[in-house]
N, C-alpha and C positions, 0 to 999 in steps of 0.2 A: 504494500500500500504506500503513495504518494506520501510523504512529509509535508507537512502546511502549517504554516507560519500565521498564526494568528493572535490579537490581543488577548490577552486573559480574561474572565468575569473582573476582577477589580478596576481592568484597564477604560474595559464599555462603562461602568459604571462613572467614572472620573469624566465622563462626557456629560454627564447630567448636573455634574456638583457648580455650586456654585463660582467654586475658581476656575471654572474652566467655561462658563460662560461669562466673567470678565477678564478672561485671554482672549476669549474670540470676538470682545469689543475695542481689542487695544490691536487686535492685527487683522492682516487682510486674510482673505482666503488663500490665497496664493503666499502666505506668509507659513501659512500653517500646515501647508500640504509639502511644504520644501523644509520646513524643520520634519515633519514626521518623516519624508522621505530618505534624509540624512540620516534619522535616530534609526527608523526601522526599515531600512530598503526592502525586504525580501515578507514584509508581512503582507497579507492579503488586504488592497483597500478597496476594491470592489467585484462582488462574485454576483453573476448574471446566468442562472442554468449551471453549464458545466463550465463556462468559461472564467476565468479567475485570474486579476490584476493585479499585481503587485503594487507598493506602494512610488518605488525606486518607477516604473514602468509608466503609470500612472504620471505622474510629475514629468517623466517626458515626456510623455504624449500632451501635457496640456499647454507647456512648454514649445514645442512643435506648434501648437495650433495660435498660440498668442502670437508667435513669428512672423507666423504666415499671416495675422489678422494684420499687423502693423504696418509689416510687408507692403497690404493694400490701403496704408492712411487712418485706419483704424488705432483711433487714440483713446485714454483715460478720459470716460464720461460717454465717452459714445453708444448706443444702443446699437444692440447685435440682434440681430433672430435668427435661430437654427431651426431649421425643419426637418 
């Protein structure tokens, strides 16, 4: 069987406490997803069916996709719509 790198129950839990929703008022999203990427590369940050992302993987690809958005003049403030 596969090895899978996942947070612990204490870990999901510290998502609900209060010090960690006055973290996530002091940083961006992309602030938070490139520390956890650093801390825990190889944990799982998103599982869809059988498909399953790491967090290291994750943080490229959105990485990649900010590039490409800038790429085309897309700046901080601007509205995006994905379909």
């Amino acid at each position: 069987m596969e090895e899978r790198r996942v947070f612990p129950t204490a870990r999901k839990e510290l998502i609900v406490s209060d010090r960690w929703r006055e973290l996530c008022r002091s940083k961006t999203w992309v602030d938070l997803l490139e520390e956890t990427a650093q801390r825990y590369p190889e944990y799982e940050a998103l599982v869809f069916g059988e498909q399953r992302i790491t967090y290291k993987t994750y943080q490229e690809q959105v990485a990649a996709y900010a590039k490409g958005l800038y790429s085309i003049g897309v700046r901080q403030g601007d509205h995006v719509a994905y379909g």
